[in-house]
N, C-alpha and C positions, 0 to 999 in steps of 0.2 A: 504493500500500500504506500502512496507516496504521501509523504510527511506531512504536504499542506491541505489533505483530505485526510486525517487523524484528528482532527477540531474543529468546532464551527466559531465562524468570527461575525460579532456583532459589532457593526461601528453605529455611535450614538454620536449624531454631531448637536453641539448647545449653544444658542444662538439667543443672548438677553435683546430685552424689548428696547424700541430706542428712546429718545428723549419725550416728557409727558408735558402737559399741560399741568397747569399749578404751580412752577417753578421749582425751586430747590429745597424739597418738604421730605419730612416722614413718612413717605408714600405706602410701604406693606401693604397693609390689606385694602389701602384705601382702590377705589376702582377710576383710577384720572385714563382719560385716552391720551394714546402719542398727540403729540401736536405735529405741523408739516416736516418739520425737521427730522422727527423721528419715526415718520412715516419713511421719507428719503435715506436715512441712516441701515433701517433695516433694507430694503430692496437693493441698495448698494451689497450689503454685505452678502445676502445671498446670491448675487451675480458674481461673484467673487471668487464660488467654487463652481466647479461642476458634478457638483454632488448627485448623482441617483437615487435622490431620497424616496422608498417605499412608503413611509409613512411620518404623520407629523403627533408629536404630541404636545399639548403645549397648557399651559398654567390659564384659568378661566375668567380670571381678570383681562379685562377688554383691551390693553395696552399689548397684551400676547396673544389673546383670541384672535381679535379681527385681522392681524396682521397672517396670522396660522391660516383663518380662512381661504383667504386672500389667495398665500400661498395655493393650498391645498386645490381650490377653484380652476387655479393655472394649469396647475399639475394632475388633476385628475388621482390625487392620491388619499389616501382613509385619512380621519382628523379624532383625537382621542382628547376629549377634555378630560386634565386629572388636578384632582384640587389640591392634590396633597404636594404640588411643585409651587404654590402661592408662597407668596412673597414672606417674610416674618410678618407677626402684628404686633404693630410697636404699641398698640395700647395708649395709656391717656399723649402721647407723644403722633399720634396719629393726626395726619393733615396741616402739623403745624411745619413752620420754618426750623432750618437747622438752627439760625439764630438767634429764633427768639426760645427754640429749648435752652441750648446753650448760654443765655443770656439767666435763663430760669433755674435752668438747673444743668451748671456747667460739669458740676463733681459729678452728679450722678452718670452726664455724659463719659468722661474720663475713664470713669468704672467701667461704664459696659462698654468700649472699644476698647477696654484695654484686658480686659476679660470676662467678656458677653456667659460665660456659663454660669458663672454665682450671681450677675449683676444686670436683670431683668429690666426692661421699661418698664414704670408704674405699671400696671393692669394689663401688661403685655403677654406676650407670648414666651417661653424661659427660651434657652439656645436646644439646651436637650429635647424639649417637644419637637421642637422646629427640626433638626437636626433625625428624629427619629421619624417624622412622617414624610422627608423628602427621601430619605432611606429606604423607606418602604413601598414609596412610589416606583423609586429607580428598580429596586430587585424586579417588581411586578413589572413593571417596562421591559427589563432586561428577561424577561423569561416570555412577555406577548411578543416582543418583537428578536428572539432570538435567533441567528444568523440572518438577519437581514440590515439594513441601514438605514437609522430613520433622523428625522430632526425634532429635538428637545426645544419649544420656545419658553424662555423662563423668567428668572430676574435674575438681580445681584446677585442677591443673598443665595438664594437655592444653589447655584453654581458655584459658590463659595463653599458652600456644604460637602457639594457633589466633587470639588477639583482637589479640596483637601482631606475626603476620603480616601480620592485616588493615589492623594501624594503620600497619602499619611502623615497630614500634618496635625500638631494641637489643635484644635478647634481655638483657640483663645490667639493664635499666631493666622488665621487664614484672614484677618482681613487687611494684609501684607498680599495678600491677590490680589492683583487690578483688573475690575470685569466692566469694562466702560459699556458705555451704549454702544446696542447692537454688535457687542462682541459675538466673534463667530469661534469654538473652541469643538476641537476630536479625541474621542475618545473610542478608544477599541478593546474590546476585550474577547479574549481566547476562552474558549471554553473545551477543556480538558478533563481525562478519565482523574486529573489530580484538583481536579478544582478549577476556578476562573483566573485569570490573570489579567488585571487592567489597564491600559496605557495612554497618557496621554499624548496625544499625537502632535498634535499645535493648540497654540493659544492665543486668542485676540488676532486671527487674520480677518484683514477685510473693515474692520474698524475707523470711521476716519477721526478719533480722535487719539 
């Protein structure tokens, strides 16, 4: 048997939503659509590769919906809303500016980027929730769409989750990722009689910031 028919390979490619209307806010669960710009940020980025994408999956917040439609409409390919790739919810920090939090409550800022696992937005979402139901989104992804290639549309933060699983990095160090608007990022994983092995392939192509 030759070697590269002993495994099946899934490549997942993750593609954050572009720039929103509301400005520079607490976005998470809030639901703002792209404004023009991040309308044109995402269609660049996916011209960018010539990806074969079988399928799209993407986060149910309109900022990744409509643009997955869009896609999907062109493409003639299946479209899977999963809620559990949404954004964190920042909680009473939801909708507002970064600085008028920051202006309110600087410290509590400092705490949670500087270790979001003990250090919660008020009424927020903890990191361990968050962290534990875009994990279990991804496994169920990774076993509907097994050996084929599909496109992930998501946010920051879920990707953040997602790239420093692959990296194995602390959760309290991934927000030292840079996942700008409309980053395009690949991921492949082997799947073998010893278990999965994951890689990341590239990161932030296609980006124009």
């Amino acid at each position: 048997m030759d070697w590269k028919n002993s495994f099946e390979v899934t490549t997942v490619d993750l593609l954050r939503h572009g720039s929103c209307e509301g400005g520079e806010v607490y976005r998470g669960s809030t639901d703002l659509p792209l404004d023009p710009q991040g309308w044109e940020q995402m269609r660049k980025a996916v011209k960018c590769t010539d990806s074969p994408w079988q399928s799209v999956v993407s986060s149910p917040l309109q900022r990744c919906r409509l643009f997955s439609e869009e896609l999907v409409n062109r493409m003639n390919i299946p479209l899977k809303i999963d809620d559990g790739f949404q954004e964190l919810h920042f909680g009473d920090w939801e909708g507002r500016t970064f600085s008028e939090v920051w202006q309110e409550e600087h410290n509590h800022v400092q705490l949670f980027f500087a270790n979001p696992i003990d250090n919660t937005p008020p009424n927020g979402e903890s990191m361990p929730s968050f962290r534990n139901r875009v994990m279990a989104s991804w496994r169920a992804m990774l076993a509907c769409h097994r050996g084929k290639h599909a496109l992930l549309v998501a946010h920051g933060g879920t990707i953040r989750i997602l790239l420093s699983e692959i990296l194995e990095m602390p959760m309290h160090k991934m927000a030292s990722l840079t996942v700008p608007y409309a980053c395009l990022s690949r991921v492949v994983v082997y799947h073998t009689e010893k278990g999965d092995s994951t890689h990341l392939v590239f990161h932030n192509k296609g980006s124009i910031e």
